[in-house]
N, C-alpha and C positions, 0 to 999 in steps of 0.2 A: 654419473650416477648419484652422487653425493648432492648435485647443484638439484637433479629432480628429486630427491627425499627430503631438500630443505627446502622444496617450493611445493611438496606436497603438505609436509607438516606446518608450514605458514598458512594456506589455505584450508587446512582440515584441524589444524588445532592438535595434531598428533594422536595417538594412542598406547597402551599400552596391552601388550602381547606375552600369555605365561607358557611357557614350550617346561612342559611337566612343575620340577622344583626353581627354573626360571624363570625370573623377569624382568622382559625387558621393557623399557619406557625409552619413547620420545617425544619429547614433549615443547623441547624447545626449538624454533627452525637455525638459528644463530650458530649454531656450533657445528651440521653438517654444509653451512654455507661460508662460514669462515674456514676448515678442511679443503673445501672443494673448491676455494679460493685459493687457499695456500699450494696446495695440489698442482693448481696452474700455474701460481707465478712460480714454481719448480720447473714446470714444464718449459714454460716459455725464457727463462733462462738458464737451460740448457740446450736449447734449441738454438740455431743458425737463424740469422736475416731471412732467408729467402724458405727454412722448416717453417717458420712463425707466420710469414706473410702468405704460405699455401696453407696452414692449420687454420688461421684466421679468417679465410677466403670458404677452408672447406665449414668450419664453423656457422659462418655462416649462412652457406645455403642448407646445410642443415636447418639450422633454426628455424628459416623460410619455410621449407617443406614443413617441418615440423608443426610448426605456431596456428595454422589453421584448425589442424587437428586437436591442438590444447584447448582453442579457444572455446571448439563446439563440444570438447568434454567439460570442460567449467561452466560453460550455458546447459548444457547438460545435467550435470551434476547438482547447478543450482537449480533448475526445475525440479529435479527428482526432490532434494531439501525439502520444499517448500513445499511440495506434494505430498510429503511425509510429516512434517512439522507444523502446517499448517492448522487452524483451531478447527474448519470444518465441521461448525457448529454456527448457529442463528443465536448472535451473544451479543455484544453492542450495538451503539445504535446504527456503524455502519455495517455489519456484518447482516443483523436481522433486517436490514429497512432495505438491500439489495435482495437477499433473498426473498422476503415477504415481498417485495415489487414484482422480483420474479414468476413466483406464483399467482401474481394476479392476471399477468400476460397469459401466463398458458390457459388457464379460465378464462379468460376473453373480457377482464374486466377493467379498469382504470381505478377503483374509489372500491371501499366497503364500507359497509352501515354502520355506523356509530352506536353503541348503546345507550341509551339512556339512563341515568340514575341519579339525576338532579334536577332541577330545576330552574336552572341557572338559565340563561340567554344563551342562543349559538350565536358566533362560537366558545363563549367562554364555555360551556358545556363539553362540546368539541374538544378542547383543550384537555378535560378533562378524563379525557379516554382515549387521549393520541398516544400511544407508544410510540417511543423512540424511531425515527425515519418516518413518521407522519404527520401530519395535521390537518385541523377542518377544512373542508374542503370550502368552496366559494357555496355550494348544496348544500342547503341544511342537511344533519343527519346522517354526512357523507364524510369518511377520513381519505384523505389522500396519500401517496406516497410522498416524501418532500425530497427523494434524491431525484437525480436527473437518469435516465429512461435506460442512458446505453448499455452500461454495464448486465440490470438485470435483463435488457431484451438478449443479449448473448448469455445470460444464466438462463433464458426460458428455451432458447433455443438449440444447448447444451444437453440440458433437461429432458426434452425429447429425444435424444440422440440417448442419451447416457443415463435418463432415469435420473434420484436425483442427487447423486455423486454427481453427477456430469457439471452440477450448479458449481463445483468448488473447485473445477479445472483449470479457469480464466487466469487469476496469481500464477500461479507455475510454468506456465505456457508464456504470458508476459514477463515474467524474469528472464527466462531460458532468451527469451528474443530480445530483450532489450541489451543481453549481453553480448548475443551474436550478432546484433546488429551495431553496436557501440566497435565492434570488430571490421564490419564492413564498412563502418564510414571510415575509419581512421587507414583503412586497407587505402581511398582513393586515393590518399598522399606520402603515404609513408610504408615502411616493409612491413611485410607479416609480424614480426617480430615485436614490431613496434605496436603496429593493432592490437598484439595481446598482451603488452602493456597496459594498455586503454582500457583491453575487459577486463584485467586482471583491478585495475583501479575500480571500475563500477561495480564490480562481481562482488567485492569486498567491503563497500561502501555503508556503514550503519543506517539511515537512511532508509536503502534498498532491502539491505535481509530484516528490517523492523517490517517493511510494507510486505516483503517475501513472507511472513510467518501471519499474516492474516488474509481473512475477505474484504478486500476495499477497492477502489476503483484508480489508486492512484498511478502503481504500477500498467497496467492494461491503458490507461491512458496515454502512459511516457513511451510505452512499448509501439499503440499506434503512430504514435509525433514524430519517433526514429522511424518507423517503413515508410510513413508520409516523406521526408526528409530524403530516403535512400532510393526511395521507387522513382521521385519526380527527379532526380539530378541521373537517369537511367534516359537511354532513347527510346523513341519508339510510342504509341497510342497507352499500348495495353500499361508497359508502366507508368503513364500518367493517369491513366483509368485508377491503377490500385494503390497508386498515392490522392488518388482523388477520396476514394473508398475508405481508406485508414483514415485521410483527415475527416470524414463524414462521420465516421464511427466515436474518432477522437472528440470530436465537437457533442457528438450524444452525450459521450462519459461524462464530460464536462465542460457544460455551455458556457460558465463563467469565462472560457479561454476563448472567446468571440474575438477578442486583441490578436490572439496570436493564430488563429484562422486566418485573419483579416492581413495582416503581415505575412503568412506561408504563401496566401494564393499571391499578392503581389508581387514580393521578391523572385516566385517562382515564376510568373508571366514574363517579369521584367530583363530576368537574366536569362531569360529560356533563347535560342541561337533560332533562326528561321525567320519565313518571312509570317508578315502580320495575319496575312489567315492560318498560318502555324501556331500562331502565339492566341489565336481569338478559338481557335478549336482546343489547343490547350488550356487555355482559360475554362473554355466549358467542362473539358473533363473532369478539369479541379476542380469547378465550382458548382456543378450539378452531386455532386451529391451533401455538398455544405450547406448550399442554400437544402437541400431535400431535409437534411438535417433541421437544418433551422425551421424550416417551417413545422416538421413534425413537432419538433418541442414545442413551438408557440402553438401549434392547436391545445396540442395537451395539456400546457399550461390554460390556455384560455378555457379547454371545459373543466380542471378541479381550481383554480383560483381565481376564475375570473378578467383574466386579462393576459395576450401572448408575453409579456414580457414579466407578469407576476411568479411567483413560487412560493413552493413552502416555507424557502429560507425566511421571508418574511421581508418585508420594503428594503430595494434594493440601496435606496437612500443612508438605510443604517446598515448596511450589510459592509459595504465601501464609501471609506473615509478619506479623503488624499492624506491628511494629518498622522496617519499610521505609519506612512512610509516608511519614515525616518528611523522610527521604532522596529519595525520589519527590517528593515536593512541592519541596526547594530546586532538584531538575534542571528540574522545569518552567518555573520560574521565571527559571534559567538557560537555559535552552533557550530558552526566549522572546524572552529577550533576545537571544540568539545569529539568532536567524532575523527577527529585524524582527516581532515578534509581538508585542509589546504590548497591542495592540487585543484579542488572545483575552483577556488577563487582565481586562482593562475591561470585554470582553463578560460575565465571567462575573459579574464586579459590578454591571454593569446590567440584566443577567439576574435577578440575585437582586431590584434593586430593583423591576422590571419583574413580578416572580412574586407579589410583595404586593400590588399592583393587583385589582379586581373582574374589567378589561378583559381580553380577548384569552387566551384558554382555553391558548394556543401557549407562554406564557411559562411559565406552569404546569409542559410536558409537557416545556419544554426545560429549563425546572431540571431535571426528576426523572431527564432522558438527563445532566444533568452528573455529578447525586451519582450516578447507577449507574456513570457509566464510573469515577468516581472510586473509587468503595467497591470496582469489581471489579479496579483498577489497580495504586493506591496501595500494597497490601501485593504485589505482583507483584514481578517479581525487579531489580535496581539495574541499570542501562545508564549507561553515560558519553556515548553517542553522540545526538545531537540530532535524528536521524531516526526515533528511539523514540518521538517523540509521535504517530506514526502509530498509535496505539494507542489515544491519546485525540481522531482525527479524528473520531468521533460529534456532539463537541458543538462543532466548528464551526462550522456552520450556525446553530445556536442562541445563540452568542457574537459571531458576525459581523449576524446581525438584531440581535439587544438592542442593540449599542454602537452602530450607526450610527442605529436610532429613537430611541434615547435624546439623540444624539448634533444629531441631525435638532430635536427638542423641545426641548432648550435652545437651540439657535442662533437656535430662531424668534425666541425675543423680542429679540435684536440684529441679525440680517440679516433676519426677514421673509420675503420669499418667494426669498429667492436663499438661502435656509440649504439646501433639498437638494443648489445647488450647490457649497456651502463643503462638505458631507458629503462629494460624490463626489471633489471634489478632492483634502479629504484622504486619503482611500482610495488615490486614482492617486499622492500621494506617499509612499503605503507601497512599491508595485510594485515602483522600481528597487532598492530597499536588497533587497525580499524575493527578486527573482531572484538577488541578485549572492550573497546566503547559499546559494542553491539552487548556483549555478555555482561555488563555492569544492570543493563536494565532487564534484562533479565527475557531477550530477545526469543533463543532458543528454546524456553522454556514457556512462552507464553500458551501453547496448547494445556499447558498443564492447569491454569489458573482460569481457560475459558470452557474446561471440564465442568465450571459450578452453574457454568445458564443451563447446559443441557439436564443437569443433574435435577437442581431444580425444581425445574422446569418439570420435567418429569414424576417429581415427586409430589409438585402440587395438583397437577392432573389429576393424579391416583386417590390421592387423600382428601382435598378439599369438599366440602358438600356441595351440591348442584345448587348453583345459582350464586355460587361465591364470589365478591370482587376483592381482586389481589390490588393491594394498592404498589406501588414498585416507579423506579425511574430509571435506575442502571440497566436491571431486568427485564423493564414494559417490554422491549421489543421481542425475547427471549420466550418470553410469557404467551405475547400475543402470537408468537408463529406458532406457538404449542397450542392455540384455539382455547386460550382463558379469557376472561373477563377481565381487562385490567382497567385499574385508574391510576391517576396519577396526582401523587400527594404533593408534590412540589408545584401543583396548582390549585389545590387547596388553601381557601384564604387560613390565616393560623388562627384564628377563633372559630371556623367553623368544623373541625377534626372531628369532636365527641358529640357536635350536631348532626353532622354525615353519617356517623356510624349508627347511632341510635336512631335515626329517621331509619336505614336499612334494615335495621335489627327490628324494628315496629313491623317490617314489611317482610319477613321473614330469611332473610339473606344474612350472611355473614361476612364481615371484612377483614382478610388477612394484610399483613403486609409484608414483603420481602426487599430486602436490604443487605448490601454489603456493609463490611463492620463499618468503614472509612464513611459511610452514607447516613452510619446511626447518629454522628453527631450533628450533623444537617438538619436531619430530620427532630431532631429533640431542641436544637433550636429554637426552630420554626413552630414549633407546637408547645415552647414552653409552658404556656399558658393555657394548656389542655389534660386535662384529668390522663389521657393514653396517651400525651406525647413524651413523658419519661423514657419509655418502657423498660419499666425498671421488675419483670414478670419473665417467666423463665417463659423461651419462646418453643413453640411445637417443633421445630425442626432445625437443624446446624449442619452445614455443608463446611466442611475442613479442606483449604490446599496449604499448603504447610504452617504458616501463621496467619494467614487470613482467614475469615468465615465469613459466610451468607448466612441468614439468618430470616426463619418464616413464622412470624410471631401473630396471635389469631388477636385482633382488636376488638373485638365483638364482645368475649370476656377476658378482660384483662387479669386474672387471678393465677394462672396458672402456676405449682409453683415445684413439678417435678420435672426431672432433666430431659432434656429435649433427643426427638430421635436422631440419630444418624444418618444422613444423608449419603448414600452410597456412591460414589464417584468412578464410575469407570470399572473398567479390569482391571483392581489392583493398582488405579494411577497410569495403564500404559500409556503408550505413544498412539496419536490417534488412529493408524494406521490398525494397532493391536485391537484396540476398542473395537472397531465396525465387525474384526474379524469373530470376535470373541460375542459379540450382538449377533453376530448371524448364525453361529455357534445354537447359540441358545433357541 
């Protein structure tokens, strides 16, 4: 009882509970885990040879029965999180530029019309009115989406099913599974026990609950790459069919992972058991729907950019660098460290030794998922920030199996049959260090600070005059899913600022702009040398989350000089779950 309160309060961060003039707190997992340690080595000696080796015996089948059922309440558990905490709002550029894609599928459209309000050349023009997740398309006059297809074709498809809550069910569904399935791989070499080790390691991972507490595509990614992985090492048609199908999907989410397509379907032909029309029909499975993949992408890319293998992202030439590598590999390394990850590093090295073995076909397929994220990564663009390895959550799952069976196999020969419990232990003393990395950036609480797109957003709908363009870069895409006008100032050359405005102001339009406060220095840079790039003018409107502000300042007349209104945030700041309730309320 003590060992499950202190691996509930490791995983849940504890609470505190008041039974009338009482209360009680737990808040630390260490102290009913060291009791319930001590508790046992009581037990165990005063117990006989032959009480200890059937305790130990019953213990552990216990655990066995047990551990399946933990692991689908922590995948469980962390869907519901993530379903609840999630921002569930059209706020940066990938949250807005998934959904705005979204919505274009169920209209039956690819591109929308560009406004005009310069004079510039397309695309510089273009540029000038792409919010965030778009850009000119190869069509004059046409914006396109600039993420890749998969994510939002399973938000349009959601959408119908679910209305348009349904957009925001993808995260949570992909966490839940990538946990229970981080469970089933390590299930085909090692005990239950050991498996929920493994999720216990992913479930907890900073990483994962940064990408759990938004809309992005990295998660749902990683989550098809495990069923690809766990379907095809299965017998049988059908499960090569829906390992075929996940990595079809996987490759929509994100086609940059062409690498490690290209590596799943081979090592999978190559190790698959049968004769060669077994292996040439399994080929097909897996590879009819990646090629189907692949082609759809390249159409689509070929009608908004002009060419099947162009994009939004912009020339692939500058996109991927071989010379990053090196740089990419010290941040992971550091990032590792940074987040209580070590174990991913050890999985990838027990992975590797694991992949030399005759055994277990899985080790194989989860090397071939590390070099492809790695080969499609490494030369990808330098990030300082530690929630960038959401990028390489593919080979989680395959890093957290290898280090805990590996891990599980050497301890046997000095603990015997209590080694899957020295595994899971250490696992649960990853947890506290791994949340509190999560809670320093302020992970749990990020719904509360993407409370300001919608707000807004909303606020400049209501108030701005008809035909206003909101100048914006954090918010363009926030703006644009709420059907404004926007532009975008950080393509504004810096001497032309007070020339733009006053051209639109001749023509009777007005230009606001909205900014977060961290954006006003940017922006005053860039425009030092403009009469409005100060803006040193008390602005129309202020959105508060605790020491941050957005800020909707009218540039048209820069004079204003009484306090700005109050931007109303939510119910009271609740959790977004409270919000929707408290909206439909109204």
């Amino acid at each position: 009882m003590l060992g499950a309160w202190a691996a509930v309060v490791a995983l849940t961060g504890g609470g505190t509970v008041m039974l009338g003039p009482v209360r009680l707190s737990s808040r630390a997992s260490s102290r009913p885990a060291i009791a319930a340690l001590a508790l046992l080595a009581a037990v165990m000696l005063t117990a006989s040879p032959e009480q200890r080796r059937r305790g130990l015996v019953q213990a552990r089948e216990l655990a066995d029965r047990v551990a399946p059922w933990l692991a689908a309440v922590l995948a469980l558990a962390l869907g519901a999180t993530s379903a609840m905490l999630n921002e569930h709002v059209a706020g940066g550029a990938d949250s807005s530029g998934y959904l705005s894609q979204s919505r274009l599928w169920n209209a039956g459209v690819v591109s929308v019309a560009a406004p005009v309000y310069s004079d510039d050349a397309w695309p510089q023009r273009g540029w000038l009115v792409s919010p965030l997740g778009f850009a000119p398309s190869a069509v004059p006059d046409r914006l396109g989406p600039s993420y890749a297809p998969g994510l939002p074709w399973l938000m349009a498809l959601s959408a119908i099913v679910a209305g348009e809550p349904g957009r925001f069910i993808w995260t949570p569904i992909a966490v839940a599974l990538l946990v229970w399935l981080t469970f089933v791989l390590t299930r085909r070499a090692a005990p239950p026990t050991v498996a929920l080790a493994a999720a216990v390691l992913v479930a907890s991972s900073p990483p994962l609950l940064f990408a759990a507490m938004q809309t992005m595509s990295d998660l749902t990614c990683a989550a098809l790459w495990a069923l690809a992985v766990v379907a095809v090492t299965r017998p049988g048609p059908g499960a090569t069919a829906v390992a075929g199908l996940a990595a079809g999907l996987a490759l929509a989410v994100r086609p940059n992972l062409v690498p490690l397509a290209a590596l799943f379907g081979l090592v999978a032909v190559a190790t698959a058991q049968g004769s060669w029309r077994a292996r040439v029909a399994r080929a097909a499975l897996l590879g009819a729907p990646m090629a189907a993949a692949a082609l759809a992408i390249a159409f689509i890319n070929a009608q908004l950019w002009g060419g099947p293998f162009a994009s939004g992202y912009g020339a692939n030439e500058d996109l991927f660098i071989v010379g990053r590598a090196p740089g990419n590999l010290a941040r992971i390394f550091r990032w590792s460290q940074e987040t209580a990850g070590q174990w991913l590093l050890l999985g990838v090295a027990a992975l590797l030794g694991l992949a030399m073995t005759p055994r277990h076909r899985e080790w194989r397929l989860g090397l071939a998922v590390v070099v492809g994220v790695l080969v499609s990564y490494l030369p990808y663009a330098l990030f300082e920030e530690w929630w960038y390895l959401r990028f390489y959550l593919p080979v989680w799952p395959m890093a957290a199996a290898a280090v805990t069976t590996v891990a599980w196999l050497a301890l046997q020969r000095v603990f015997g049959a209590v080694a899957p419990f020295v595994v899971l232990a250490s696992a649960m003393a990853v947890v506290s260090p791994s949340l509190a990395a999560a809670a320093r950036v302020g992970t749990f609480d990020l719904w509360r600070g993407a409370q300001r797109y919608e707000a807004v957003a909303t606020h400049v709908a209501a108030t701005a005059p008809r035909g206003t363009l909101v100048l914006a870069v954090q918010h363009s895409g926030a703006l644009r899913y709420a059907h404004l006008v926007i532009g975008r100032w950080d393509y504004i050359a810096p001497a032309a600022l007070d020339r733009t405005v006053d051209t639109l102001a001749g023509a009777g339009r007005q230009v606001w702009l909205v900014a977060d406060d961290l954006e006003e220095p940017s922006f005053r840079a860039r425009f030092a040398q403009a009469r409005r790039g100060a803006l040193d003018w008390a602005p129309l409107a202020e959105a508060r989350v605790g020491t941050a502000r957005t800020r909707v300042y009218d540039l048209t007349t820069p004079t204003r000089a009484v306090a700005p209104a109050l931007i109303r945030m939510g119910a009271a700041m609740g959790p977004p779950w409270a919000r929707r309730s408290a909206g439909a309320a109204k």
